[in-house]
Biopython code that builds the backbone (N, CA, C, O; Angstrom):
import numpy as np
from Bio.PDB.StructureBuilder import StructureBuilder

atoms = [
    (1, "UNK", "N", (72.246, -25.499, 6.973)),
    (1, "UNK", "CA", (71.389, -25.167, 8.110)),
    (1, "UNK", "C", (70.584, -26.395, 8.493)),
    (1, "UNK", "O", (69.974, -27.026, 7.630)),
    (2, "UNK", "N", (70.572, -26.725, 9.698)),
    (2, "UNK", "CA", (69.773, -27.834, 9.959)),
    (2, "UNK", "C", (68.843, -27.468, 11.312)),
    (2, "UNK", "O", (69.166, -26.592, 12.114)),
    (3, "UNK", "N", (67.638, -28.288, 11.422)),
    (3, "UNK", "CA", (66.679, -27.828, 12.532)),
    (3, "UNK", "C", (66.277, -29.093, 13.538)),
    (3, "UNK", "O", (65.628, -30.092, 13.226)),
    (4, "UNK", "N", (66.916, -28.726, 14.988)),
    (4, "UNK", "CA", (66.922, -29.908, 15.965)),
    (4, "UNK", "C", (65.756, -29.664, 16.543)),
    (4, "UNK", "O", (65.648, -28.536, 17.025)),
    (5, "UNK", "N", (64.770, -30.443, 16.649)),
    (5, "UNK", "CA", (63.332, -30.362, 17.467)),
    (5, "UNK", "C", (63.665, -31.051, 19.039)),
    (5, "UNK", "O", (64.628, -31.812, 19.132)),
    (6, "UNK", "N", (63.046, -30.826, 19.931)),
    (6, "UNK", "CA", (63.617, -31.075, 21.154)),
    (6, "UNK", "C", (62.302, -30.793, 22.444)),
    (6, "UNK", "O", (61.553, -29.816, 22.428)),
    (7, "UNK", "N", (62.276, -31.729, 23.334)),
    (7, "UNK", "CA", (61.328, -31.275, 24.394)),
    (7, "UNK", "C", (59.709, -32.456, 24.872)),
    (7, "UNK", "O", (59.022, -32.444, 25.893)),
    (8, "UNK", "N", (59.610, -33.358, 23.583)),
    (8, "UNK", "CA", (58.895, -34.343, 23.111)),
    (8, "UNK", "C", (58.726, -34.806, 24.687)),
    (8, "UNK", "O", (59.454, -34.270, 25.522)),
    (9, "UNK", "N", (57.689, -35.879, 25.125)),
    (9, "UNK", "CA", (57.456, -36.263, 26.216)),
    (9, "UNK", "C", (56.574, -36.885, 26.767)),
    (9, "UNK", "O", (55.676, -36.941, 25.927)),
    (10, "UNK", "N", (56.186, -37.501, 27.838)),
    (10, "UNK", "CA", (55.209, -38.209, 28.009)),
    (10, "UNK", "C", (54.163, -37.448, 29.519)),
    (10, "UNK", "O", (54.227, -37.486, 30.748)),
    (11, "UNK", "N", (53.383, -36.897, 28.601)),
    (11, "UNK", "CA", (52.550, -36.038, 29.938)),
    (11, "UNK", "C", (50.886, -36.076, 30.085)),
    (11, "UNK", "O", (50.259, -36.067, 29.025)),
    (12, "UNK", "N", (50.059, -36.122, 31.461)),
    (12, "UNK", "CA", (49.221, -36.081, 31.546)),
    (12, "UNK", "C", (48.384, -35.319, 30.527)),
    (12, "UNK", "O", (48.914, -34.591, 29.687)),
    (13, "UNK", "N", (46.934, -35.517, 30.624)),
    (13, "UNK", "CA", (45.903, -34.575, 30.043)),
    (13, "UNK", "C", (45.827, -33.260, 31.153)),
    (13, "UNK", "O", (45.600, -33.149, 32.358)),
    (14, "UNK", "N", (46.171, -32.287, 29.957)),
    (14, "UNK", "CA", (45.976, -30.763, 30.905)),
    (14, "UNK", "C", (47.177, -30.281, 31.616)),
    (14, "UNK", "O", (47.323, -29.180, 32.149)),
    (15, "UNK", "N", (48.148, -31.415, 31.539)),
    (15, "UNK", "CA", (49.484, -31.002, 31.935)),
    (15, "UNK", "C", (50.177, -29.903, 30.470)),
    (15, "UNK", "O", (49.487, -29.605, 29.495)),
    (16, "UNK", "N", (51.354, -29.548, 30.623)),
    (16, "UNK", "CA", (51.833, -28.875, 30.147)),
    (16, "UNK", "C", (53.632, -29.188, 29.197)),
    (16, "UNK", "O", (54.446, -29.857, 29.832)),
    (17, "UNK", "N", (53.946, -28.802, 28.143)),
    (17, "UNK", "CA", (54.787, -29.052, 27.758)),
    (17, "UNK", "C", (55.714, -28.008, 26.747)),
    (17, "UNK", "O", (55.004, -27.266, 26.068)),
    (18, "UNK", "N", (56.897, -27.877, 26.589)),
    (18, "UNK", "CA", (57.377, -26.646, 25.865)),
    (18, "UNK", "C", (58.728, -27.360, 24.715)),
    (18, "UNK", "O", (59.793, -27.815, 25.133)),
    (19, "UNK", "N", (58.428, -27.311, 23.646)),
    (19, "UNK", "CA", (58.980, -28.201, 22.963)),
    (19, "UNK", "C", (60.321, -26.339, 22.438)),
    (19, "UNK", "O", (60.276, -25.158, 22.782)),
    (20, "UNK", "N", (61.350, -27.236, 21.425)),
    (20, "UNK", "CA", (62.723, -26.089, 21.284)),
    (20, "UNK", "C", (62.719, -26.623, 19.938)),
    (20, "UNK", "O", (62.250, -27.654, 19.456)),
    (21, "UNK", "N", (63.425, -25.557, 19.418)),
    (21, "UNK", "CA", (63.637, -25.763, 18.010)),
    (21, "UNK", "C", (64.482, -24.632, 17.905)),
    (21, "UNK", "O", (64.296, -23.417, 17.840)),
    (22, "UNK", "N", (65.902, -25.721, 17.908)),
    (22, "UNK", "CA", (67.186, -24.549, 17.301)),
    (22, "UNK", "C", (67.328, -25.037, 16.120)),
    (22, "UNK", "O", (66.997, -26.150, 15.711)),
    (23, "UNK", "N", (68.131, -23.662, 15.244)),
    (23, "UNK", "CA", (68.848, -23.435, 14.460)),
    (23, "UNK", "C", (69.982, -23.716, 14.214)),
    (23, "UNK", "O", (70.735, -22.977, 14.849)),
    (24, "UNK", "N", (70.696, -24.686, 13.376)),
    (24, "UNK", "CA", (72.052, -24.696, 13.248)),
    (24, "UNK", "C", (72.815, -24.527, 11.951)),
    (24, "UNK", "O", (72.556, -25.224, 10.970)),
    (25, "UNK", "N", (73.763, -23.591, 11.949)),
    (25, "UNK", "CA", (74.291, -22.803, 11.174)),
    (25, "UNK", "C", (74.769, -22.076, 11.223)),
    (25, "UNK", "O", (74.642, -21.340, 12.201)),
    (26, "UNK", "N", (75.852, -21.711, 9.971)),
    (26, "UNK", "CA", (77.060, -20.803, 10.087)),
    (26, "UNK", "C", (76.229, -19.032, 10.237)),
    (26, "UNK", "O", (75.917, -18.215, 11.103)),
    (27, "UNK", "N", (76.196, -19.173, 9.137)),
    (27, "UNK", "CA", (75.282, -17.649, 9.039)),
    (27, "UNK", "C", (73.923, -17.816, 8.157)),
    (27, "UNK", "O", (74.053, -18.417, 7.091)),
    (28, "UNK", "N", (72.907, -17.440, 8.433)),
    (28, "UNK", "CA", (71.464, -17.538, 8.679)),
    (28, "UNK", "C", (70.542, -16.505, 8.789)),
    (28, "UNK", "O", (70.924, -15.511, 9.408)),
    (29, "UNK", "N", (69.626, -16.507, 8.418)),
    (29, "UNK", "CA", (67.970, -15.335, 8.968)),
    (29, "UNK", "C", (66.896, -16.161, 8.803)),
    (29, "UNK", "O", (66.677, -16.763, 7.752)),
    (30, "UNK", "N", (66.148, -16.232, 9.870)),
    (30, "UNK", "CA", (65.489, -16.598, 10.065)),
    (30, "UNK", "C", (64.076, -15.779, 9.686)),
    (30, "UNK", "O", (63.465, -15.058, 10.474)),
    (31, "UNK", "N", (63.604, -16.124, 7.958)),
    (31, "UNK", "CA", (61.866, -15.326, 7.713)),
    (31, "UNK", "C", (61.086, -15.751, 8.498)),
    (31, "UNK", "O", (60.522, -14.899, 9.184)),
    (32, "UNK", "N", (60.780, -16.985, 8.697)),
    (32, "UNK", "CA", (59.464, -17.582, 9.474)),
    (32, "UNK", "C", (59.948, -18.788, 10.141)),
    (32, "UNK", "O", (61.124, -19.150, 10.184)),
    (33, "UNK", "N", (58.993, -19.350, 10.632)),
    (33, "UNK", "CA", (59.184, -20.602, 11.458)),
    (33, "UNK", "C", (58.184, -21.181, 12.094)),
    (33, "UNK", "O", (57.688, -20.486, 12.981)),
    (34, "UNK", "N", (57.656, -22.388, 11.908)),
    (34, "UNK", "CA", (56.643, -22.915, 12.464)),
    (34, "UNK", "C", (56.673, -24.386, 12.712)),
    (34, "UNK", "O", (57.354, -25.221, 12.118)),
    (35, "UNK", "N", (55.597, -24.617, 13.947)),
    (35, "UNK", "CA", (55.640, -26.088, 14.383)),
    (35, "UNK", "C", (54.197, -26.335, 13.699)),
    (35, "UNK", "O", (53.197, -25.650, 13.482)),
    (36, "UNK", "N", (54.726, -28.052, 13.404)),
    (36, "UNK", "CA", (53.972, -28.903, 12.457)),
    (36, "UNK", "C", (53.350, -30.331, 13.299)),
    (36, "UNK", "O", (54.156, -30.704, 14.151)),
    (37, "UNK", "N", (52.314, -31.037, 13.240)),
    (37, "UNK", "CA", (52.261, -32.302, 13.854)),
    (37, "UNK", "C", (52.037, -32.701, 12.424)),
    (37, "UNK", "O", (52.018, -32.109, 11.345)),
    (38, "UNK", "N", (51.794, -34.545, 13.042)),
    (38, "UNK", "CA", (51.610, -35.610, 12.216)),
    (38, "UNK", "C", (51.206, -36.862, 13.639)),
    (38, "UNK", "O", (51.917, -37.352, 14.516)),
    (39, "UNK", "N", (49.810, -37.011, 13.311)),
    (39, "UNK", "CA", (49.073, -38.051, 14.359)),
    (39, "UNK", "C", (49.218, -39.003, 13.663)),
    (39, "UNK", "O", (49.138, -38.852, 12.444)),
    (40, "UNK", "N", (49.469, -40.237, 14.205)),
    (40, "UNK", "CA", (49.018, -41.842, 13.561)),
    (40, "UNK", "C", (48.144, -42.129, 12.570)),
    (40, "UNK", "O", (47.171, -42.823, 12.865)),
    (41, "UNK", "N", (48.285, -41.727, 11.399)),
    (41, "UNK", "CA", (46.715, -42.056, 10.299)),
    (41, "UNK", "C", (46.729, -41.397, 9.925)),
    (41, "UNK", "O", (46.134, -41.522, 8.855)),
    (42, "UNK", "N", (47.267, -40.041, 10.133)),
    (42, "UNK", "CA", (46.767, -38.201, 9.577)),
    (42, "UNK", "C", (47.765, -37.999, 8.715)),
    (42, "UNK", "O", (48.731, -38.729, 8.493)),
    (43, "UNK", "N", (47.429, -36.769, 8.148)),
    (43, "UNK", "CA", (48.150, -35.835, 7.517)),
    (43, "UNK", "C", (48.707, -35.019, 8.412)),
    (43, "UNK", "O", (48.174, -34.778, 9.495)),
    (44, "UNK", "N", (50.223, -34.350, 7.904)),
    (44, "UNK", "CA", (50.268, -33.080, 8.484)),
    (44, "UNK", "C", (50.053, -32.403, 8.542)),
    (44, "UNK", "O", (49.612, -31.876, 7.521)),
    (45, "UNK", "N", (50.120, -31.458, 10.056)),
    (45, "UNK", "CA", (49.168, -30.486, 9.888)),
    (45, "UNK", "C", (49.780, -29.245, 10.545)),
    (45, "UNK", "O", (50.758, -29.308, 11.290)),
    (46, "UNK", "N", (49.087, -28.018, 10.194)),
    (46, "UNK", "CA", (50.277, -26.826, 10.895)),
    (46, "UNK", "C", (49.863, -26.648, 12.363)),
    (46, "UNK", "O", (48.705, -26.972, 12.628)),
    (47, "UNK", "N", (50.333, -26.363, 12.970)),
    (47, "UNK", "CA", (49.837, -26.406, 14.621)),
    (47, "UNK", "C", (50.336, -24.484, 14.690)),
    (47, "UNK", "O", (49.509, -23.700, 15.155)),
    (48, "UNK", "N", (51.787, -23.930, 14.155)),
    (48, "UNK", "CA", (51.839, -22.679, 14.965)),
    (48, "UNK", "C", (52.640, -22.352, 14.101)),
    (48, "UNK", "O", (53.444, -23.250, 13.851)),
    (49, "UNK", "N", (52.848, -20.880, 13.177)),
    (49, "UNK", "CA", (53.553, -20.262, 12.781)),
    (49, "UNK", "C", (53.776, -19.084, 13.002)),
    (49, "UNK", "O", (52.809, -18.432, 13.396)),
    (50, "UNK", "N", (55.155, -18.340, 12.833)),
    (50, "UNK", "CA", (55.556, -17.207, 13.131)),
    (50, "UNK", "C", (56.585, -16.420, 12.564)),
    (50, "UNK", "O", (57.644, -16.999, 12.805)),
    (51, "UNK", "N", (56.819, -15.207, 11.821)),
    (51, "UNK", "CA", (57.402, -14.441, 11.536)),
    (51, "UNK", "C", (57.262, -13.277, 10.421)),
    (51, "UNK", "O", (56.216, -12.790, 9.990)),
    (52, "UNK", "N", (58.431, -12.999, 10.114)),
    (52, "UNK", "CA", (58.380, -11.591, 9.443)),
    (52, "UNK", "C", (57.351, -11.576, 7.902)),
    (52, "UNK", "O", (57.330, -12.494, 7.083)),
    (53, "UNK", "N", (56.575, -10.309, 7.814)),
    (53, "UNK", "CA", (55.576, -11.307, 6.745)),
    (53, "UNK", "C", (54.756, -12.259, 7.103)),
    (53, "UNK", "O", (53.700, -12.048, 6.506)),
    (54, "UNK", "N", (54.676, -13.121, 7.705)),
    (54, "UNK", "CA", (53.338, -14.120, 8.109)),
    (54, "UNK", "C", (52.531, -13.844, 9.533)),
    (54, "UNK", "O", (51.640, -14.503, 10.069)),
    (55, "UNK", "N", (52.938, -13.079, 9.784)),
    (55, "UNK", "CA", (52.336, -12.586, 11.485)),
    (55, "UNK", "C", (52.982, -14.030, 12.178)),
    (55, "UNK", "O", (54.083, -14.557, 12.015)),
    (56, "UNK", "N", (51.648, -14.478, 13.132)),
    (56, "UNK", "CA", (51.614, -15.460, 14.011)),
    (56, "UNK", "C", (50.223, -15.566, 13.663)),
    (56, "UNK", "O", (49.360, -14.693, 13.747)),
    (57, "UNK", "N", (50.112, -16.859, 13.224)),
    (57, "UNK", "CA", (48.989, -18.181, 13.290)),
    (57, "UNK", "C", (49.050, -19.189, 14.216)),
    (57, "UNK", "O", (50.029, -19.650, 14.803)),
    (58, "UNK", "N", (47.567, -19.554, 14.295)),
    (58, "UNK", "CA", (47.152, -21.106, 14.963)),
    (58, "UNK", "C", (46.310, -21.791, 14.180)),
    (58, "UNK", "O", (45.541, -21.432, 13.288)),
    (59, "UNK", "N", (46.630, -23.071, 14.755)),
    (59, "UNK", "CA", (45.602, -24.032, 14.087)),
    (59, "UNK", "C", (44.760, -23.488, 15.172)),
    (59, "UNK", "O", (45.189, -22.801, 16.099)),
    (60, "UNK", "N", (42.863, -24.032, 14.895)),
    (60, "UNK", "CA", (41.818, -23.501, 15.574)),
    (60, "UNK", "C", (41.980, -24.629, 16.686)),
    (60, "UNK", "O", (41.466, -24.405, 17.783)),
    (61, "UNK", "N", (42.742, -25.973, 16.454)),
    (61, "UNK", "CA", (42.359, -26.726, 17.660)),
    (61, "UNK", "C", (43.243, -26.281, 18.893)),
    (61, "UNK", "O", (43.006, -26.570, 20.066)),
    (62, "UNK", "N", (44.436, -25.433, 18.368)),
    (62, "UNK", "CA", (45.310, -25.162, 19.959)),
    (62, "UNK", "C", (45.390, -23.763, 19.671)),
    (62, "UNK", "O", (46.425, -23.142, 19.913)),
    (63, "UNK", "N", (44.192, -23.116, 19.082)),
    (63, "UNK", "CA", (44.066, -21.901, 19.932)),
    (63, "UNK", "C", (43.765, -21.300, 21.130)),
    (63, "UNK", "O", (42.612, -21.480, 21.523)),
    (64, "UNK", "N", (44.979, -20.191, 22.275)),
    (64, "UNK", "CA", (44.246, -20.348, 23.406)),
    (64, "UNK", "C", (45.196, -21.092, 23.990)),
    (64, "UNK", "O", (45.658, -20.496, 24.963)),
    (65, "UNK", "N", (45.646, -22.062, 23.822)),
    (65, "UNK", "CA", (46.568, -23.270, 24.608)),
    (65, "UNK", "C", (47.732, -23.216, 24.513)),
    (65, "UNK", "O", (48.427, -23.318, 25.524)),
    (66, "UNK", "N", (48.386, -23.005, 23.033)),
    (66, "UNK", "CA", (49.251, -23.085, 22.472)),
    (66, "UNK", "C", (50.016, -21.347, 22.074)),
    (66, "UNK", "O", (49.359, -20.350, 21.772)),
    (67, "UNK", "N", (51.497, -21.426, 22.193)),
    (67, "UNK", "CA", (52.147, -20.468, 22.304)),
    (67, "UNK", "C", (53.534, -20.385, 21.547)),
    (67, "UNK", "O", (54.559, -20.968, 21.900)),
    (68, "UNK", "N", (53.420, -19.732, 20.674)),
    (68, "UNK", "CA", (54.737, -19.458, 19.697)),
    (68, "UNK", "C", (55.890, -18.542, 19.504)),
    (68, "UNK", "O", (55.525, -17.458, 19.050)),
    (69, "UNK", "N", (57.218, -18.643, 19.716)),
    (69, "UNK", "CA", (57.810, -17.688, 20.090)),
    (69, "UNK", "C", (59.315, -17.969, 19.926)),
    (69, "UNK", "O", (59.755, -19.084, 20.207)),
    (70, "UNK", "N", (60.110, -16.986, 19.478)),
    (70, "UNK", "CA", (61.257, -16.614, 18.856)),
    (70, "UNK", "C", (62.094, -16.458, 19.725)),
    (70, "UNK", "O", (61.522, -15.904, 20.665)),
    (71, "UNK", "N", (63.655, -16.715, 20.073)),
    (71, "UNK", "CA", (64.418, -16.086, 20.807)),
    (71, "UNK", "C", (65.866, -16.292, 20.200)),
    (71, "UNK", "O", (66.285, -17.278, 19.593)),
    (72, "UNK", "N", (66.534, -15.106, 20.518)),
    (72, "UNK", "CA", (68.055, -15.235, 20.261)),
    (72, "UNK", "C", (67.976, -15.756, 18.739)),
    (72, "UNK", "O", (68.538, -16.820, 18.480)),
    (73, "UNK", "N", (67.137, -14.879, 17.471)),
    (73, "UNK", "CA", (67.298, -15.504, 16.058)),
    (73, "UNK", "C", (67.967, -16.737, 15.758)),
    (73, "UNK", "O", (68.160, -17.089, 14.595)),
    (74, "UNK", "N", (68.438, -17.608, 17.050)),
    (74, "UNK", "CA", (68.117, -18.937, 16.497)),
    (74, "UNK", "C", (67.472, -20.127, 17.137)),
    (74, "UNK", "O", (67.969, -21.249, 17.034)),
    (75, "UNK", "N", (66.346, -19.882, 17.809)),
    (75, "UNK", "CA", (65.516, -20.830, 18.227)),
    (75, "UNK", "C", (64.267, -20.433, 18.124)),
    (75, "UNK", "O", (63.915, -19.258, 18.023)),
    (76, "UNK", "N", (63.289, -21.746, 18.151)),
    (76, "UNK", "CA", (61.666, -21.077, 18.370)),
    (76, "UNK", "C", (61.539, -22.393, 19.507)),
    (76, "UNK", "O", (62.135, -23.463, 19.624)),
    (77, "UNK", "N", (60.330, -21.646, 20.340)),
    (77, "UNK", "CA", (59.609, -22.404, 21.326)),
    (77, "UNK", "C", (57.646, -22.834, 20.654)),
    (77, "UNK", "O", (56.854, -22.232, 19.927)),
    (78, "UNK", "N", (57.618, -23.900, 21.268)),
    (78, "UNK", "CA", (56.252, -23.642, 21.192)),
    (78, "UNK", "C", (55.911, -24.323, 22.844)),
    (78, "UNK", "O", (56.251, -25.388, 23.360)),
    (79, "UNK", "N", (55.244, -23.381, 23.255)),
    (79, "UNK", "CA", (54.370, -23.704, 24.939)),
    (79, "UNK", "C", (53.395, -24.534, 24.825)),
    (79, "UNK", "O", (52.548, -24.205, 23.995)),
    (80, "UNK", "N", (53.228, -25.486, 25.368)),
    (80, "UNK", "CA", (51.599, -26.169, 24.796)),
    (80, "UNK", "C", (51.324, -26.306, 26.766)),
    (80, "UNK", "O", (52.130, -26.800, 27.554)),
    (81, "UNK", "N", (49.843, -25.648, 27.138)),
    (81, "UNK", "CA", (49.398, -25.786, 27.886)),
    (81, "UNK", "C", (47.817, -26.659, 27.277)),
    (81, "UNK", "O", (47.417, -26.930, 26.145)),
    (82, "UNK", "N", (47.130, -26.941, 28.951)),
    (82, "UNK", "CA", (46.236, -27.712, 28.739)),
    (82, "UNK", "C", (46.528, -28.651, 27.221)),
    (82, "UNK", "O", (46.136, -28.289, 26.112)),
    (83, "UNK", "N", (47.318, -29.935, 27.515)),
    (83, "UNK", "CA", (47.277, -30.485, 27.089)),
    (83, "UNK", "C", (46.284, -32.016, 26.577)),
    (83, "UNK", "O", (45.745, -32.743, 27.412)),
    (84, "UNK", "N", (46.229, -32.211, 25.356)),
    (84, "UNK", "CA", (44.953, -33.321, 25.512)),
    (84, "UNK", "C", (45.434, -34.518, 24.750)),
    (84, "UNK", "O", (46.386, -34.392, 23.979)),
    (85, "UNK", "N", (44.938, -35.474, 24.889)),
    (85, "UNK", "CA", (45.270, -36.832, 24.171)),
    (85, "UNK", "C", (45.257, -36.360, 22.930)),
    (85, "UNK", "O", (46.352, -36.568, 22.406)),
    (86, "UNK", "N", (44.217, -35.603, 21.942)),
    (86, "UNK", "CA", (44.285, -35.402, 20.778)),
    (86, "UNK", "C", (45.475, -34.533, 20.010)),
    (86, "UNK", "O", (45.714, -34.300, 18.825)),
    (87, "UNK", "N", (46.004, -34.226, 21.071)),
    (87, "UNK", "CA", (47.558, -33.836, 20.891)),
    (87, "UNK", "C", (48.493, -34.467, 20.516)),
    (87, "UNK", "O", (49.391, -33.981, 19.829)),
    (88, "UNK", "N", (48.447, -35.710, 20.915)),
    (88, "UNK", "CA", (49.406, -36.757, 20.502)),
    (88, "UNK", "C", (49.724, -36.988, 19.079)),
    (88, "UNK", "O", (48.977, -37.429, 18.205)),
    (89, "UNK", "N", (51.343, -36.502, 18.967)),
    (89, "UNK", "CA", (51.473, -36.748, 17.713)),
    (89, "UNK", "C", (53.245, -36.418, 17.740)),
    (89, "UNK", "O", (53.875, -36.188, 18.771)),
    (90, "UNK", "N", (53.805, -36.462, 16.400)),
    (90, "UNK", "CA", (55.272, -36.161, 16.376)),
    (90, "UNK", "C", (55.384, -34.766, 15.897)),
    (90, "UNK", "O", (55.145, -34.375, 14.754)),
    (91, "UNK", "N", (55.837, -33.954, 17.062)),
    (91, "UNK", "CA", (55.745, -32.703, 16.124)),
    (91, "UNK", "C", (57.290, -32.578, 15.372)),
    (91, "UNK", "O", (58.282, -33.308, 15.370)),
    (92, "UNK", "N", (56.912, -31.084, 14.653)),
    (92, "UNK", "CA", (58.375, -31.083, 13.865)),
    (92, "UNK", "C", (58.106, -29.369, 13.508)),
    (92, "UNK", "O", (57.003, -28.872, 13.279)),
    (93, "UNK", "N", (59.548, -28.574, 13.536)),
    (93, "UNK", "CA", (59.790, -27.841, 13.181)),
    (93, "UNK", "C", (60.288, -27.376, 12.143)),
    (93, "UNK", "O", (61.435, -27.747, 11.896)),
    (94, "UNK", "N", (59.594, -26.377, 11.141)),
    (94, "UNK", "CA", (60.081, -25.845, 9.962)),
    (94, "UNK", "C", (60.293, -24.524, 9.595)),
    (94, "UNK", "O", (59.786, -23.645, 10.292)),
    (95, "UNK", "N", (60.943, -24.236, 8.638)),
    (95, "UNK", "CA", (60.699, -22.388, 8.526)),
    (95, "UNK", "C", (61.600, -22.298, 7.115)),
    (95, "UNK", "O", (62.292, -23.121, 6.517)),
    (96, "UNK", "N", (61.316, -21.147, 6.920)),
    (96, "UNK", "CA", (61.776, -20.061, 5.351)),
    (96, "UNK", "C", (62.981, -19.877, 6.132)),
    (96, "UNK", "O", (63.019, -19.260, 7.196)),
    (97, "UNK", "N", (64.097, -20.513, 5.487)),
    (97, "UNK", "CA", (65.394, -19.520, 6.203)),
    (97, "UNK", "C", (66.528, -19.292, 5.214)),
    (97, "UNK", "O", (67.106, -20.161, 4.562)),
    (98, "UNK", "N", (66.814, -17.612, 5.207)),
    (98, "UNK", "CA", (67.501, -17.307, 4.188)),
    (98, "UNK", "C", (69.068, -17.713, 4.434)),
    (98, "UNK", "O", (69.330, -17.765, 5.636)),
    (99, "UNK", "N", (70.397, -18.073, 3.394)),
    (99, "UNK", "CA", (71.480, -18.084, 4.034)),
    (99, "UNK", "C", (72.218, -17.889, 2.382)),
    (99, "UNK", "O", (71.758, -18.203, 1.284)),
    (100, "UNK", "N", (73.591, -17.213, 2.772)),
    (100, "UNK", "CA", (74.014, -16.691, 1.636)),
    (100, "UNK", "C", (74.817, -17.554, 0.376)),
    (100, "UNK", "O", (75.391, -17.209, -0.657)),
    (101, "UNK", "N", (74.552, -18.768, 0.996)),
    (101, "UNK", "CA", (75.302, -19.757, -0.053)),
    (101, "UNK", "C", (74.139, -20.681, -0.852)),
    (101, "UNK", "O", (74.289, -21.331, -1.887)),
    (102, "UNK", "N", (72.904, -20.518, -0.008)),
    (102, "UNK", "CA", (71.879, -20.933, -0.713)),
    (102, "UNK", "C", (70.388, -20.343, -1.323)),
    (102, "UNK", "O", (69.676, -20.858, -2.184)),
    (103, "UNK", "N", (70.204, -19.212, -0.641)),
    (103, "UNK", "CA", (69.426, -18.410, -0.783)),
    (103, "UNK", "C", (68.445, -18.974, 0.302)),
    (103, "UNK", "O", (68.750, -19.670, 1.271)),
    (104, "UNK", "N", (67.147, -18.508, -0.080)),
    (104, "UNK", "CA", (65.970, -18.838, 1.038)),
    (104, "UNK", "C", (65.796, -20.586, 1.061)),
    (104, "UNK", "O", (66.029, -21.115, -0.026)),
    (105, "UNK", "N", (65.518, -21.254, 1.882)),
    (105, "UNK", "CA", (65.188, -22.935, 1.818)),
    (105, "UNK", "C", (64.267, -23.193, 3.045)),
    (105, "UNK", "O", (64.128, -22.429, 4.001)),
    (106, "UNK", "N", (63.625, -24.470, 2.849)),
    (106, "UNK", "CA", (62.949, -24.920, 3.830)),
    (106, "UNK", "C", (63.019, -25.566, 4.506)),
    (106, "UNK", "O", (61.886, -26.035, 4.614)),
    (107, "UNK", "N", (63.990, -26.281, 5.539)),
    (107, "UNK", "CA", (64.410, -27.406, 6.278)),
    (107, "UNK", "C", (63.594, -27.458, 7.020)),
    (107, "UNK", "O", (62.959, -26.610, 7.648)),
    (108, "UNK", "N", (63.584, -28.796, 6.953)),
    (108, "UNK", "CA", (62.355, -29.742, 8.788)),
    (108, "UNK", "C", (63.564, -30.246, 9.490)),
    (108, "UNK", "O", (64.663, -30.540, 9.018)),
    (109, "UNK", "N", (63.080, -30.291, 10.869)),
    (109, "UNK", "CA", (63.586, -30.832, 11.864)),
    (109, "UNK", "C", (63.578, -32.127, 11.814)),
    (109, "UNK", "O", (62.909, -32.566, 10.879)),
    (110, "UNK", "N", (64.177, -33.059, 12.613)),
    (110, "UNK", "CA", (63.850, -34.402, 12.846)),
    (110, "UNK", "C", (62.400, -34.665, 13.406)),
    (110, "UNK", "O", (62.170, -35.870, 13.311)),
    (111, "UNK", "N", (61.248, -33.921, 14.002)),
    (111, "UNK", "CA", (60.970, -34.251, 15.271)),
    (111, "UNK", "C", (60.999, -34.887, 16.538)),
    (111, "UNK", "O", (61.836, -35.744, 16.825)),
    (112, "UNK", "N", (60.002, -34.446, 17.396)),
    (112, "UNK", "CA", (59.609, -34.697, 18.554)),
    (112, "UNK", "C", (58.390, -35.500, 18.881)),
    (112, "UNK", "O", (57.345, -35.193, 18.308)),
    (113, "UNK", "N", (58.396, -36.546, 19.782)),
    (113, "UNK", "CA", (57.279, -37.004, 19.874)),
    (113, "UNK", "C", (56.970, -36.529, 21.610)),
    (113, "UNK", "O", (57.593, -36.433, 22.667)),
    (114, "UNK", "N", (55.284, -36.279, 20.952)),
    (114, "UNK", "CA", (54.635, -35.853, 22.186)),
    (114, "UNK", "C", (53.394, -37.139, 22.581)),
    (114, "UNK", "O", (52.759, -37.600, 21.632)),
    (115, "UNK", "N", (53.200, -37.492, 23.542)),
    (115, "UNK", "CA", (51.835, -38.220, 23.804)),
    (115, "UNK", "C", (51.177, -38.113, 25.278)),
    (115, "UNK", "O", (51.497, -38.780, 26.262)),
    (116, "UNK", "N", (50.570, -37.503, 25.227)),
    (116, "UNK", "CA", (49.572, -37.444, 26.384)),
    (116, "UNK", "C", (48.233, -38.282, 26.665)),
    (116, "UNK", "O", (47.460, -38.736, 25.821)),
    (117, "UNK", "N", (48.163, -38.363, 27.892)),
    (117, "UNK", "CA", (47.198, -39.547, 27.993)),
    (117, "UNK", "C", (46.422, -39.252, 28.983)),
    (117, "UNK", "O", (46.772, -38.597, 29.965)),
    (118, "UNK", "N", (45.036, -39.836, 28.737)),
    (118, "UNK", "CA", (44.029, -39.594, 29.236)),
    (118, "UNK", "C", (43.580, -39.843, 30.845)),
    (118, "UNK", "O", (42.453, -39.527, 31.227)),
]
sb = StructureBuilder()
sb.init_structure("model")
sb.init_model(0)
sb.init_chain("A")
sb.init_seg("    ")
for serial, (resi, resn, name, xyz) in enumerate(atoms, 1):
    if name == "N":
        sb.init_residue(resn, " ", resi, " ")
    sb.init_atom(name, np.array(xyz, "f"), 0.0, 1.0, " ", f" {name:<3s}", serial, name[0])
structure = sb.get_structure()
């Protein structure tokens, strides 16, 4: 199973952006799934998670802005409105995903880089 992050970009402050995160794989379930950043200097950090068992979380800084969401069990979106410079970062997609030759695992995506500017 592998996870393609997709959507990365170069957009104003307060503009808007919707990053993808498919799934690839034979056969798959998808428990959870969430988008991750990593700013220049920082740690990573969770920005949005979602699924069976974990509800849906936010980080407190893109609560309100930010939007998480499932489709066709093999992709997730995340919406990022009002976007801000402090946004800038590489995001990346991860999740719990069960599959029958390996059991449950955690794959990251490559990421995406996002940067918005002031």
């Amino acid at each position: 199973v592998q996870l393609q992050a997709s959507g990365g970009g170069l957009v104003q402050a307060g503009g808007s952006l919707r990053l993808s995160c498919d799934v690839r794989g034979s056969t798959f379930v998808i428990n959870n799934i969430g988008w991750y950043r990593q700013a220049p200097g920082k740690e990573r950090e969770m920005v949005a998670k979602t699924g069976r068992g974990v509800g849906t979380h936010y980080a407190d800084s893109v609560q309100g802005r930010f939007t998480i969401s499932e489709a066709n069990t093999k992709s997730a979106y995340l919406q990022m409105n009002s976007l801000k410079p402090e946004d800038t970062a590489i995001y990346y997609c991860s999740g719990n995903i069960w599959t029958p030759s390996q059991g449950s695992i955690d794959p990251w995506g490559q990421g995406t880089l996002v940067t918005v500017s002031s």
